[in-house]
N, C-alpha and C positions, 0 to 999 in steps of 0.2 A: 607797879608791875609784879613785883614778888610779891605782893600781897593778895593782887590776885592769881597768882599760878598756884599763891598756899592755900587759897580758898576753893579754888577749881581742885587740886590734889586732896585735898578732904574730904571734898565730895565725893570724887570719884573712888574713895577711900570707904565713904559710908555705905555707897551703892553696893561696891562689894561685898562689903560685912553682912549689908540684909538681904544680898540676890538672893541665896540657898535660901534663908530663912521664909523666905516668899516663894517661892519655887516648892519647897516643901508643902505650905498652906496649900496654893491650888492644886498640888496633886493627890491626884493624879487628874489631867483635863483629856485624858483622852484614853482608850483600852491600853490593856498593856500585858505584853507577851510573855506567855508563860512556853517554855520550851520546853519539851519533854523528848530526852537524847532517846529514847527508846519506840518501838510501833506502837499502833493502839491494840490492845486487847491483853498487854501483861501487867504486873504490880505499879510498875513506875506510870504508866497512866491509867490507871485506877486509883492512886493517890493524888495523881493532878487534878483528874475531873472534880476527884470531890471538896478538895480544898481552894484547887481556882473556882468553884460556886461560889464558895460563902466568902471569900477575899472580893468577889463581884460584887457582891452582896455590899460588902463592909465598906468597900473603898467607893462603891456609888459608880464606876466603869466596869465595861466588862472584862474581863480576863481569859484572854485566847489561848488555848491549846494549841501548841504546835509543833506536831512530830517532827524529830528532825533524826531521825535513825543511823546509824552506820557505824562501824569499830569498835563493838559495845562499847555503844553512847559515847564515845569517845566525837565525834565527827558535830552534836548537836552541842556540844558543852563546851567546844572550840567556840562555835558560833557565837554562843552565848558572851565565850571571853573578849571578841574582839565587837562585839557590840555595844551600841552610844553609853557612855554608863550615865544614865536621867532617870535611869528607876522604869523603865518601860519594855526594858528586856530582861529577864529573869531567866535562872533554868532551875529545875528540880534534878539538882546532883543525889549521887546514892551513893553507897559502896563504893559499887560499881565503877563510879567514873570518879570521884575525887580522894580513893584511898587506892583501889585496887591496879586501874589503867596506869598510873605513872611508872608502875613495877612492870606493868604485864608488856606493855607493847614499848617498843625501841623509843618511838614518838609519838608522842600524843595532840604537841598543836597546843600544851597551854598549860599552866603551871597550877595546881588545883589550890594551891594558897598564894600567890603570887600575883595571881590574877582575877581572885575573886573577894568580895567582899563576902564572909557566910554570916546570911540575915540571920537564921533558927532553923532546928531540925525541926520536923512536923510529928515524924512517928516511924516507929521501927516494926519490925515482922520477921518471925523466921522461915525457914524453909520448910515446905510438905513432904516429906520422901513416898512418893505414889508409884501406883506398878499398874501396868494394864490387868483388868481382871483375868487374863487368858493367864500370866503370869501365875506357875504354882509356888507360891508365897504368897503366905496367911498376916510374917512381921518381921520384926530385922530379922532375928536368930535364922529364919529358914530360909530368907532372902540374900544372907551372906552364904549360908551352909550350900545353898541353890547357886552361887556365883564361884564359890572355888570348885563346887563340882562341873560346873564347866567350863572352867579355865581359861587357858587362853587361845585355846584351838577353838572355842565358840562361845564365848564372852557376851553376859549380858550386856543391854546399850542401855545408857541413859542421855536423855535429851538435853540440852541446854540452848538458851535465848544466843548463844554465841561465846566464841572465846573470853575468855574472862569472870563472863557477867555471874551473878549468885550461884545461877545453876549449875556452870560450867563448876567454880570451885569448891561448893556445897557439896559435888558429885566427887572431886578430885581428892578432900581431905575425907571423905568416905570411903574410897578406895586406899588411901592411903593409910588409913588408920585400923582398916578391916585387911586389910594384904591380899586383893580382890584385884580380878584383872577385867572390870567391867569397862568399856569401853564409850568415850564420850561421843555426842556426835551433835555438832552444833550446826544451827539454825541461826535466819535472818532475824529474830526475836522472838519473847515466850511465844506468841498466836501459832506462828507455824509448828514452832515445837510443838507444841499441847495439841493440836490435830491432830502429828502423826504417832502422837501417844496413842492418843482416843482410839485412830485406827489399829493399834499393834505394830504400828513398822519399827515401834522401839519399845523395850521393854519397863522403863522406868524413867523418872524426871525428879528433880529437888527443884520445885518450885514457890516461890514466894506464896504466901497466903491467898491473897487477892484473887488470883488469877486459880490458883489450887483448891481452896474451897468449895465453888459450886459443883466442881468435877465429882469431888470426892462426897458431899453431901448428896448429890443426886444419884451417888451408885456407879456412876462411869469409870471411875478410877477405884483404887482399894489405897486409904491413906495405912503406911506403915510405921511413920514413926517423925516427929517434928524436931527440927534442932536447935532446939533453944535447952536450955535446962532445962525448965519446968512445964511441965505441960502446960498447953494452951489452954485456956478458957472458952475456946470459937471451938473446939474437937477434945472433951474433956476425956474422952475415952481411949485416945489415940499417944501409945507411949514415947516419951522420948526415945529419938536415938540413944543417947547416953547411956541409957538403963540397958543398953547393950552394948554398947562401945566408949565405957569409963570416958568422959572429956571431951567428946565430941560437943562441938558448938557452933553454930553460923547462924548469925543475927545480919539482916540488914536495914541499915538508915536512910530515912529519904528526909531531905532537906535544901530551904530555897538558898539561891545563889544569888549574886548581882555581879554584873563587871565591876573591877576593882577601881576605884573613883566615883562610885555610885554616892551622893552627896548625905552627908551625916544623918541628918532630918528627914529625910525620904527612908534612909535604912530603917531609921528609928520609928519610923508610922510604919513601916512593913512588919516588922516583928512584934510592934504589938498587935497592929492586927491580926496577924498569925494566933498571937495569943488567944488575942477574943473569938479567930476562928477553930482552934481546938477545943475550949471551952464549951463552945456551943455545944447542943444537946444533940442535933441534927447530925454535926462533922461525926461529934459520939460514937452516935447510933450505925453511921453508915460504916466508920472504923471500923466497926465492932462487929459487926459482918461480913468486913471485908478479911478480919482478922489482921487488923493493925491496929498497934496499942502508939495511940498519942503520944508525942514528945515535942517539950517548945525550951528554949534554953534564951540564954545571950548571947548576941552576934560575937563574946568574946570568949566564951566556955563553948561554942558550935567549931569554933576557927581552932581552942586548942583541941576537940576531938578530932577534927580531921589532919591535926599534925601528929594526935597519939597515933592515929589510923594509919599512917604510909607507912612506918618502919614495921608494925606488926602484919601488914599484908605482902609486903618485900618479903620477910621471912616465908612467909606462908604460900607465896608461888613458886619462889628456890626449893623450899620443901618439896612442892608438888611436880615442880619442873615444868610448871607451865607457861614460862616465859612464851609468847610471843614475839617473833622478828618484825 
């Protein structure tokens, strides 16, 4: 009798040891969801589409886009955390939702290390600082000299995707750092922002590349200045902010998520295929006009940037006092 309950418990012992390991092999046996916390038509999906292609591509399933909008991205990337974690539910976290939201809003619904596994970053981009051409400013210097001269009694607008998200605080440590009383005014995601740019019902927007580039290469907008350090490569001509406001900087990241318990082996075939899909010449190219520069790490150098990332964006909304309730 104990010989066999010890023979029955080693098996059931072995079963265990190679389920993951099997489970890993066939997957993925069926599509698997890519959640994108934000609408269609801004940076965070324009970064989905193109990297759930080639992950389609790689993994032999397809890979579904699925807006899940609400609380800058706060509301999809809940979702994502209380989802089966098998590898089949994914979100592409940014900034935005897994450095910035924990500070910005009272609750958020999910603990952005806590509850996530982070597979790899994909690729970072900064901000466009654009002005409708009606807008008389040529580049920063006359577009700040342009915003204290009219103050606070009628204050330039700049658009934002919503409380929080890049634009909202791309636009806030801009004001802050220029001593400008330009006035924010946030929108259900970048799409509707970037219309009422287009049309002039706002004066200006710091928007991520993706979604900023065609505007400003086709003439609709007037690009004034990028906030990265160094000029961009996608707008060689177009100056940094910094080179008129010493230190200015906003870079943002986008990169894939799993719920936390997502099984070793599955994490581990996601990030290299990641790899293999940055690599490609395709993902490349289409980066590369989208104005986002590639980035692939380990799921263990991704997990400590986004624990460098909360305390220095804590600082940076108390700065701005843009706490949300």
């Amino acid at each position: 009798m104990k010989k066999a309950f010890a023979r029955g418990f080693a098996l059931c012992l072995t079963c265990l040891l190679f389920a993951v390991p099997v489970a890993a092999q066939t997957y993925p046996a069926k599509p698997v969801r890519l959640i994108t916390p934000f609408p269609p038509g801004g940076g965070t999906d324009a970064v989905a589409r193109i990297i759930g292609e080639k992950l389609a591509e790689l993994l032999g399933q397809p890979v579904v886009i699925d807006n899940k909008a609400g609380a800058g991205g706060s509301l999809g990337t809940e979702l994502a955390a209380r989802a089966a974690p098998d590898g089949y539910t994914l979100v592409l976290g940014s900034t935005a939702t897994h450095a910035v939201n924990p500070s910005l809003y009272s609750k958020v619904g999910y603990d952005p290390v806590a509850d996530f596994v982070a597979i790899s970053p994909v690729g970072t981009t900064p901000l466009l600082l654009m002005v409708n051409p009606q807008v008389p400013a040529n580049n920063v210097p006359e577009l700040i000299a342009l915003a204290k001269a009219r103050g606070a009694s009628a204050p330039l607008t700049f658009a934002s995707a919503g409380a929080g998200s890049a634009q909202h605080l791309g636009g806030e440590l801009f004001k802050s750092m220029t001593a400008t009383s330009i006035t924010h005014i946030a929108y259900k995601g970048a799409g509707p922002a970037m219309v009422d740019l287009l049309g002039g019902h706002v004066a200006m927007a710091f928007d991520t590349m993706p979604s900023a580039l065609p505007q400003v290469r086709s003439g609709k907008l007037r690009g004034l200045g990028i906030s990265s350090l160094k000029r961009h490569p996608a707008l060689p001509d177009v100056p940094t902010i910094a080179e008129t406001v010493p230190g200015y900087e906003y870079v943002s990241w986008f990169g894939i998520f799993a719920p936390k318990g997502t099984p070793p082996a599955i994490v581990d075939r996601l990030n290299a295929e990641i790899k293999r899909a940055l690599a490609s010449k395709d993902v490349q190219d289409k980066f590369k006009t989208a104005g986002i520069d590639p980035e692939w790490s380990s799921t263990s150098d991704f997990t400590a940037l986004v624990v460098r990332e909360l305390p220095k964006w804590r600082m940076i909304i108390q700065q701005a006092g843009a706490k949300v309730d």
